[in-house]
C-alpha beads as a LAMMPS data file, in Angstrom:
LAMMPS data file: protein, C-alpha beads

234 atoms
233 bonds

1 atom types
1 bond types

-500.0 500.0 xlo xhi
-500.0 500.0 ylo yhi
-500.0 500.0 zlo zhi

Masses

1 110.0

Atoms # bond

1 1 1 224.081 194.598 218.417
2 1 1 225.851 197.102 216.740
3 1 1 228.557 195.812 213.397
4 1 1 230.540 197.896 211.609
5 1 1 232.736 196.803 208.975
6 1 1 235.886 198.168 207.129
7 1 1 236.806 197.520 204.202
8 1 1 238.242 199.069 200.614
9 1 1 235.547 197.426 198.841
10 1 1 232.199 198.274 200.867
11 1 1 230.524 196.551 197.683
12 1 1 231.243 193.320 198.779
13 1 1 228.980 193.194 201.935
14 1 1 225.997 194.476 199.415
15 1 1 224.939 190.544 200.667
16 1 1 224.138 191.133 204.128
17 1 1 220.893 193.596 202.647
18 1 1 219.434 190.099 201.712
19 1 1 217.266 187.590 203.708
20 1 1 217.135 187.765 207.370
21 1 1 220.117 189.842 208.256
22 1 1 218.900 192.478 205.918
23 1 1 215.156 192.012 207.788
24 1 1 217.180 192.076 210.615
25 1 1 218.637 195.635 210.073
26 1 1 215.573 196.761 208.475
27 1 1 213.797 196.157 211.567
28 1 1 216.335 197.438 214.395
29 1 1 217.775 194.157 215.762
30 1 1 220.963 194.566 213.978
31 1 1 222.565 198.026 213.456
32 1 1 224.849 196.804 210.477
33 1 1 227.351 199.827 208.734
34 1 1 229.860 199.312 205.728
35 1 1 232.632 201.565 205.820
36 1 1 235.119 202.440 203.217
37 1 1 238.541 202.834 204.230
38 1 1 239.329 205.473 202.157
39 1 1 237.040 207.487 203.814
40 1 1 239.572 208.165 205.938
41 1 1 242.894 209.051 203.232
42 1 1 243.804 212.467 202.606
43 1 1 245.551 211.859 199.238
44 1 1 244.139 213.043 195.523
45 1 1 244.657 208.963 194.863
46 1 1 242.835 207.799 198.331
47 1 1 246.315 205.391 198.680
48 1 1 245.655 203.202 201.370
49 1 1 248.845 200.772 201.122
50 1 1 253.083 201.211 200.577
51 1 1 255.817 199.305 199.935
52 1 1 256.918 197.082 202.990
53 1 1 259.924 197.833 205.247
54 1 1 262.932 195.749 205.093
55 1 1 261.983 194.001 201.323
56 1 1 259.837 191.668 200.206
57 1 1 257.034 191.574 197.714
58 1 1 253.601 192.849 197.783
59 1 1 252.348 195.895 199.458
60 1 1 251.034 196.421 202.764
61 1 1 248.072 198.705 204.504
62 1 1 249.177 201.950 205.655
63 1 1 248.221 202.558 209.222
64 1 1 246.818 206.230 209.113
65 1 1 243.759 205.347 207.243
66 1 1 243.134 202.456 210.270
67 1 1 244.104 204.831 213.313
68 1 1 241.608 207.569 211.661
69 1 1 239.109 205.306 211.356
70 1 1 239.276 203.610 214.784
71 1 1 239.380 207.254 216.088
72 1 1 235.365 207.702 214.768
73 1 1 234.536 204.101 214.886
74 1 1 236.053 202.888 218.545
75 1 1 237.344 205.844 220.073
76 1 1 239.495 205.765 223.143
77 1 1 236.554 205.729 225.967
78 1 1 238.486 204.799 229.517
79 1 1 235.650 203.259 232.149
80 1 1 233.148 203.445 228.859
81 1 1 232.087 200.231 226.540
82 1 1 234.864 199.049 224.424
83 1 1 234.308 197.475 221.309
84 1 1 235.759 193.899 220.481
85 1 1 237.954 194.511 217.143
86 1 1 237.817 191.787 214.508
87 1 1 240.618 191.446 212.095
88 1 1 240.436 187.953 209.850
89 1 1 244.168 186.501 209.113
90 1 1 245.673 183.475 208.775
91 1 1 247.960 183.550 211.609
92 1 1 244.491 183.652 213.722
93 1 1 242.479 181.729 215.934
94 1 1 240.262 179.537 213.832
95 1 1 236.614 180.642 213.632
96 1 1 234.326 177.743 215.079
97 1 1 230.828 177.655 216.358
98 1 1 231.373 178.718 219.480
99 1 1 233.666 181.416 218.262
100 1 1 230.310 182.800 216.768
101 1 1 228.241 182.199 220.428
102 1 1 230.673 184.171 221.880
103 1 1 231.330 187.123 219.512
104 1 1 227.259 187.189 219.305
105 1 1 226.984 188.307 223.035
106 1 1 228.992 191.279 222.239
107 1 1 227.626 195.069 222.053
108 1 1 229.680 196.134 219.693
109 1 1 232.148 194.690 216.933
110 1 1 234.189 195.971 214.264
111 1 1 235.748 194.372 211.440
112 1 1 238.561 195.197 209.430
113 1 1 239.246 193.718 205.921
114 1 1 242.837 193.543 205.288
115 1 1 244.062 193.110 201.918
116 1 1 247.250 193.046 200.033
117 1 1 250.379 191.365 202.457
118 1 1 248.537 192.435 205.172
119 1 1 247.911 195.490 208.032
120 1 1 250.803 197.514 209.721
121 1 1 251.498 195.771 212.935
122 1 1 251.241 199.038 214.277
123 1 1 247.598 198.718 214.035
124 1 1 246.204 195.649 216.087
125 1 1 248.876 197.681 218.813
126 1 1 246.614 200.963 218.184
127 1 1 243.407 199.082 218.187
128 1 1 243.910 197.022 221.184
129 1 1 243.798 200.633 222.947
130 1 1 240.261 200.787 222.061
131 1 1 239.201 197.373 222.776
132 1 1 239.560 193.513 222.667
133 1 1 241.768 192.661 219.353
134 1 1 240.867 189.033 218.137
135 1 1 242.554 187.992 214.902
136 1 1 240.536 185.000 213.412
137 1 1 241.225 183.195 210.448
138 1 1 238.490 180.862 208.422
139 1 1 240.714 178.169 208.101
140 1 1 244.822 177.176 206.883
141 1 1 244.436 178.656 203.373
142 1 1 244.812 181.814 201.948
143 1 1 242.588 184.462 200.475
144 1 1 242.770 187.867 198.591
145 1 1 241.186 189.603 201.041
146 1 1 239.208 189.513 204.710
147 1 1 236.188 190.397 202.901
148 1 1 234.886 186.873 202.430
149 1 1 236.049 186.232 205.784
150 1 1 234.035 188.849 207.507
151 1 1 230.912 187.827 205.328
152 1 1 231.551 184.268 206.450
153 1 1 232.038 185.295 209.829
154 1 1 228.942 188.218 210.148
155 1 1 226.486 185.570 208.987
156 1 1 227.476 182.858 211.701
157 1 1 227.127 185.561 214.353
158 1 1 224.196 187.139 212.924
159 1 1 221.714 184.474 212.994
160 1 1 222.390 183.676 216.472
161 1 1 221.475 187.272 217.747
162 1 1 217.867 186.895 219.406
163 1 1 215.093 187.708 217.016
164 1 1 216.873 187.366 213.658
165 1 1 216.055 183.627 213.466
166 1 1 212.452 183.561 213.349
167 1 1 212.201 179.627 215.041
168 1 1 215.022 179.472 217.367
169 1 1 214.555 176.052 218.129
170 1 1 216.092 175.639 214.734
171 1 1 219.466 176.963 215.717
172 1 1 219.271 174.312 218.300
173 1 1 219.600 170.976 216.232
174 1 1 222.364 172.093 214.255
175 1 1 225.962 170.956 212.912
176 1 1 228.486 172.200 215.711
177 1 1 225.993 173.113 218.026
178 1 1 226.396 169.889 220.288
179 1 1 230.054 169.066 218.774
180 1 1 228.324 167.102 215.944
181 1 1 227.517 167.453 212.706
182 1 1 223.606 167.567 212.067
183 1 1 221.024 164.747 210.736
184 1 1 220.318 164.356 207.675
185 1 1 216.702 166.330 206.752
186 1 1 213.692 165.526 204.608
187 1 1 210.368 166.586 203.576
188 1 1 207.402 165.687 201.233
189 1 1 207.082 164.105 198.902
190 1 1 207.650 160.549 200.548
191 1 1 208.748 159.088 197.665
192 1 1 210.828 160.840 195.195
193 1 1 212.948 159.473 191.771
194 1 1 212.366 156.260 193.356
195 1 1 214.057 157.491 196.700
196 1 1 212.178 156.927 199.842
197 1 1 212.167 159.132 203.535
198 1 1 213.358 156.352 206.121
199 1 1 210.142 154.831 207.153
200 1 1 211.391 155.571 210.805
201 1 1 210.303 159.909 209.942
202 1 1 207.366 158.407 209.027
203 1 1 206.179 156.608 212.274
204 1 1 205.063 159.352 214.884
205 1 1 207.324 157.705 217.117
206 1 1 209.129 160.774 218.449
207 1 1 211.254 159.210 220.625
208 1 1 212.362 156.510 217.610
209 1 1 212.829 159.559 215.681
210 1 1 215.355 161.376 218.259
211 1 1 217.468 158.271 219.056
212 1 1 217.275 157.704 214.679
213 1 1 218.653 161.250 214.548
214 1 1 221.275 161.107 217.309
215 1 1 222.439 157.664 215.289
216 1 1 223.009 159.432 212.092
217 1 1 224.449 162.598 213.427
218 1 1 227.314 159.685 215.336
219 1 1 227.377 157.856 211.810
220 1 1 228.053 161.040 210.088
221 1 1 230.300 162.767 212.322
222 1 1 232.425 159.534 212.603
223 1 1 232.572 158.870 208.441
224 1 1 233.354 163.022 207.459
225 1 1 234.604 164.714 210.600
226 1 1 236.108 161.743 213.645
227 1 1 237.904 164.580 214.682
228 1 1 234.856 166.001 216.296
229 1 1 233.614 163.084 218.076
230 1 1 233.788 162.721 221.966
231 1 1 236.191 159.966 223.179
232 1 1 233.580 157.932 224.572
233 1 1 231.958 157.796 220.857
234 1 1 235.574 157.074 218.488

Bonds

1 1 1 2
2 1 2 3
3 1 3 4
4 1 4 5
5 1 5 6
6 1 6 7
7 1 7 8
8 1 8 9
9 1 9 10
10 1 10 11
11 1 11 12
12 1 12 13
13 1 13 14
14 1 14 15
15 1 15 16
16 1 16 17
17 1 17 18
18 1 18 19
19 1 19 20
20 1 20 21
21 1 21 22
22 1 22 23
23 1 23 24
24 1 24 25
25 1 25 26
26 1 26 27
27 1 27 28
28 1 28 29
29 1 29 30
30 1 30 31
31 1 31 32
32 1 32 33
33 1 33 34
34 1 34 35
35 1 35 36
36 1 36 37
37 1 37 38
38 1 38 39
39 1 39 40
40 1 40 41
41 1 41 42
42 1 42 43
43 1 43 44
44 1 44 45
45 1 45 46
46 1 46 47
47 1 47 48
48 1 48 49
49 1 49 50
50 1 50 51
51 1 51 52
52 1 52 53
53 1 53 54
54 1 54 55
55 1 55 56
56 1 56 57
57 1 57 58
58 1 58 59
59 1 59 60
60 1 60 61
61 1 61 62
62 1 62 63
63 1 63 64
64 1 64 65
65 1 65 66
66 1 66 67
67 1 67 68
68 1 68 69
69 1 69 70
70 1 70 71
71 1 71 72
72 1 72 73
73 1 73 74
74 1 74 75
75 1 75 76
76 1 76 77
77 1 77 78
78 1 78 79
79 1 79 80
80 1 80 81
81 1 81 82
82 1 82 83
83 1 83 84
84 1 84 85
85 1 85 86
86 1 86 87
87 1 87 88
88 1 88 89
89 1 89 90
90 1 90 91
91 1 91 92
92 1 92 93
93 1 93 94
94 1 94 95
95 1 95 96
96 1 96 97
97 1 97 98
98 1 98 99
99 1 99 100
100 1 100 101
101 1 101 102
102 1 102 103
103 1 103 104
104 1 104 105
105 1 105 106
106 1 106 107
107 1 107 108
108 1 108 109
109 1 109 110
110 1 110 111
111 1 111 112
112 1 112 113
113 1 113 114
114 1 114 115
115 1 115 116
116 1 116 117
117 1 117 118
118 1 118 119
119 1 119 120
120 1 120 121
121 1 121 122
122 1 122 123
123 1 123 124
124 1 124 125
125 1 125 126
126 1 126 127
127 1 127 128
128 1 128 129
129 1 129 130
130 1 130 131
131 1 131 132
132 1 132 133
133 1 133 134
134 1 134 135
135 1 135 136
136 1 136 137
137 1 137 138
138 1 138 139
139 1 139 140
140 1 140 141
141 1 141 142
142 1 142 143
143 1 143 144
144 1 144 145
145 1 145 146
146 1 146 147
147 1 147 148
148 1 148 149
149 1 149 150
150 1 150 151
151 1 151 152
152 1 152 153
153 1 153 154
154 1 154 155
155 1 155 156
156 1 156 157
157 1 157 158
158 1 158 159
159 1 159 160
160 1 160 161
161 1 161 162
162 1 162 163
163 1 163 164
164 1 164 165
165 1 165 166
166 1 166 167
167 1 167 168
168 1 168 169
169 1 169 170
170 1 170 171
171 1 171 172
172 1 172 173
173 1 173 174
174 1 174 175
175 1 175 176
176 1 176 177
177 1 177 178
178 1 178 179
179 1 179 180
180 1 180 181
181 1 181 182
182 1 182 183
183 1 183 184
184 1 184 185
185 1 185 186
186 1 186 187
187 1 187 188
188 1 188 189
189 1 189 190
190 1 190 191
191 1 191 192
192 1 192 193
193 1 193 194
194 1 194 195
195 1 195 196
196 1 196 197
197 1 197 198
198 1 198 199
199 1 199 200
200 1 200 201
201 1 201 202
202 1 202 203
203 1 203 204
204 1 204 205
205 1 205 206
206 1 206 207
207 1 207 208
208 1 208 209
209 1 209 210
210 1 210 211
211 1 211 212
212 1 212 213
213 1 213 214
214 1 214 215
215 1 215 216
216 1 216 217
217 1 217 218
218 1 218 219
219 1 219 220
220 1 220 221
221 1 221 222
222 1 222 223
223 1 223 224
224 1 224 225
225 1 225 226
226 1 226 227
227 1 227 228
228 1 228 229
229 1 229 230
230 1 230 231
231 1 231 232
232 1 232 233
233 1 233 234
């Protein structure tokens, strides 16, 4: 899969170098590239943002800057591949799970970190010329930037490309993969501060053990998240 993300502080994604999507990249299952948006200004001050039309406070992203940078990063390629273009917002879809299975089957996606009071409309018009748009927000707050977004966001779809996770049975038995939050985990020692493992890890009884796990992930879905649980389990 190829990723390319813009942004007007390429520092912050200095991150995705570590663990396994930097092994990832390192080894050719993830072509991963940071952009700087002002890569793409013409200006002695690399300005990348102007005062809004009709009022209001704040300051919002020029488009030239975008509509260069779309023009080398997802050109206009009729019958070709097209690209699906990520920009994180607030007034998006809300990122889930299988937000991140889907977005992980894609060839090719490209990010762009908004900042300020936001992008020129003008842009997710231009962009949607060169592929699928998708604006997708974490959740209903706020934050200074899509950078954190786009981290957030790059991570969840990372891991589920084939090959970055070295045991994917492990992506398997996880919170949101089945619409439940996961199990709660353990390991040695047995015994620790006086806190024991539930004797029931402890058996060898594997099929104990899966309908033990199944009963917690229930308990624990129903006590922190009942929005999540099937109506046949409320």
């Amino acid at each position: 899969m190829r990723i390319d993300v813009l942004s007007i502080f390429p520092s912050y994604f200095d991150g995705l170098t570590l663990s396994l999507l930097g092994r990832a990249r390192d080894s050719g299952i993830l072509d991963l590239s940071v952009h700087d948006l002002r890569d793409w200004t013409h200006d002695r001050h690399r300005t990348v943002d102007d005062t809004p039309y009709g009022g209001g406070a704040g300051m919002v992203m020029k488009p030239e800057p975008w509509g260069l940078a779309l023009d080398d990063l997802a050109p206009a390629s009729p019958g070709g591949a097209r690209p699906t273009i990520v920009f994180p917002s607030p007034a998006g879809e809300v990122f889930r799970q299988s937000t991140a299975r889907d977005l992980a089957t894609r060839e090719h996606l490209v990010f762009g970190c908004g900042r300020y009071e936001g992008i020129d409309e003008r842009v997710f018009e231009e962009a949607s010329t060169r592929g699928e748009v998708r604006l997708i927000s974490l959740g209903d707050y706020v934050l200074n930037g899509g950078e954190v977004a786009v981290m957030a966001m790059v991570e969840a779809i990372g891991r589920l490309i084939p090959g970055v996770v070295g045991n994917p049975e492990s992506l398997v038995e996880e919170s949101h993969e089945d619409g439940l939050l996961e199990y709660p985990s353990y390991t040695k020692p047995a015994v620790w501060r006086g806190r024991e493992v539930p004797p029931i890890l402890l058996s060898g009884n594997h099929g104990a053990i899966a309908a033990w796990r199944r009963e917690q992930q229930l308990e624990r879905t129903r006590r922190r998240r009942p929005d999540l649980l099937p109506d046949d389990e409320d």
